[in-house]
Steps between C-alpha positions, in 0.01 A plus 500: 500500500151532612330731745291325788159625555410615911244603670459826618560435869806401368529790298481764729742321759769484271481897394525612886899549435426791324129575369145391512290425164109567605226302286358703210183549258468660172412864546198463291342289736593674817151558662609518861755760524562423891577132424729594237652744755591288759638192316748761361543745758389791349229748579171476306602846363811367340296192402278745304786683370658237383187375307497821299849524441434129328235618318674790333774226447303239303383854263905462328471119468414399144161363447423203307854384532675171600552446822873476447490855405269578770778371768796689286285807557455389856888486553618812336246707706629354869902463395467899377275627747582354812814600648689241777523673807395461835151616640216422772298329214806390314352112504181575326359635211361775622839621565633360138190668329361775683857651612710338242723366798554127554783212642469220284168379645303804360650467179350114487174630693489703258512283202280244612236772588533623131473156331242437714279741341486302161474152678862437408634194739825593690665445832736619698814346580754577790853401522673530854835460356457771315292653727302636200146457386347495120213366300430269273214487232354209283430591150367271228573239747819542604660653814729732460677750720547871514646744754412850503728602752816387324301647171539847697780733382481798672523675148193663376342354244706163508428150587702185489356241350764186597283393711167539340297136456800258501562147591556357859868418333554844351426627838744309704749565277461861527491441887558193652429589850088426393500142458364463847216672416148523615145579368210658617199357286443182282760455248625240267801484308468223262542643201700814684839411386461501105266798419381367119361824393687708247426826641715435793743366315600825315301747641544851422529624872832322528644759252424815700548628856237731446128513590297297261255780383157390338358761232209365247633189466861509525754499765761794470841438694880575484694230361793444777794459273408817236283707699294534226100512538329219373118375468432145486105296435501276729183301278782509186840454647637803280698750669590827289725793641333822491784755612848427518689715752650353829241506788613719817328447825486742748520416853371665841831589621563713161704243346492438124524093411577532149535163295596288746767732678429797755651848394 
């Protein structure tokens, strides 16, 4: 199937069942903190908050990377950061960001604030069956989606990755309810439906439900079916284990999730 583009008048009167999506600007080019402020309804304080807390982001995403690893970054940071729960500023970034609270809408304002910073295109896209909101990113020329909020665990430390840049089909399979979908932003799915590059065809983060972590070159993670730690080059393709124990995550309400199971 293919998504239909609309305008934002449109938009914005099909999200007043549940939530409103303001317009938004890279952070880097935010000049006019009051504008910014009242398109999202936040205070020019939280505006300015919120550009720091972006700033000390950006500082843990690799430099001189692709921007495929850029958005994997991007991901892991909001799915274990931000936790779903329900708060004044809830819809925005500023809460997703700054107080690490969010409904699905922060976690996509979120994400499209982030990619925004490196100029990466992406929309947002809103499903009222579902009554659920995500993003999608284009990346060597293909659109493909990702949703933070179902990449959210709960569990420190853990993302999953199912639904980190996959097709349009791979995403109605997983959930159905989206194919009446809607976008916010120009997008194009011509070449959506059969990603040709090899990296997202066996890409390493579909092996772990851990955070993808970036150290001189080389991503470290937990491999989901071991739990052993592994570092892969994302520039070779090689992936090499470098400990082998079972991984144990610990959780905020003192629980212990210990390969795969909770004890």
């Amino acid at each position: 199937m293919t998504f239909r583009k609309v305008k934002i008048n449109f938009f914005i009167a099909t999200l007043l069942f549940a939530f409103t999506i303001p317009n938004y600007v890279s952070s880097t080019t935010i000049k006019n903190f009051d504008n910014y402020a009242l398109i999202n309804g936040i205070s020019v304080k939280q505006t300015q908050k919120m550009v720091s807390k972006i700033d000390k982001i950006k500082e843990i995403i690799p430099k001189n990377v692709s921007d495929v690893e850029k958005v994997l970054t991007i991901y892991d940071y909001v799915a274990s950061n931000v936790q779903y729960d329900l708060y004044k500023y809830d819809n925005t970034a500023f809460g997703a960001l700054v107080k690490k609270k969010a409904k699905c809408v922060g976690y996509a304002m979120a994400v499209r604030q982030l990619c925004l910073e490196y100029d990466i295109p992406n929309v947002i896209l809103v499903s009222r069956n579902a009554n659920h909101v995500w993003n999608a990113v284009k990346l060597d020329g293909e659109w493909y989606h990702l949703d933070a909020t179902w990449g959210a665990t709960g569990r420190t430390g853990e993302v999953n990755h199912d639904y980190f840049l996959i097709s349009t089909s791979r995403l109605l399979r997983l959930d159905p309810r989206r194919k009446d979908a809607k976008m916010y932003g120009v997008f194009t799915d011509d070449s959506y439906e059969n990603p040709k590059h090899s990296y997202l065809k066996n890409a390493f983060w579909k092996k772990t439900n851990s955070v993808a972590y970036y150290y001189k070159g080389k991503y470290y993670f937990a491999a989901k079916k071991t739990g052993n730690i592994n570092k892969y080059n994302f520039r070779t393709g090689k992936q090499k284990t470098v400990y082998k124990k079972e991984f144990t995550w610990y959780t905020d309400d003192e629980q212990f999730y210990y390969n795969d199971k909770f004890i």
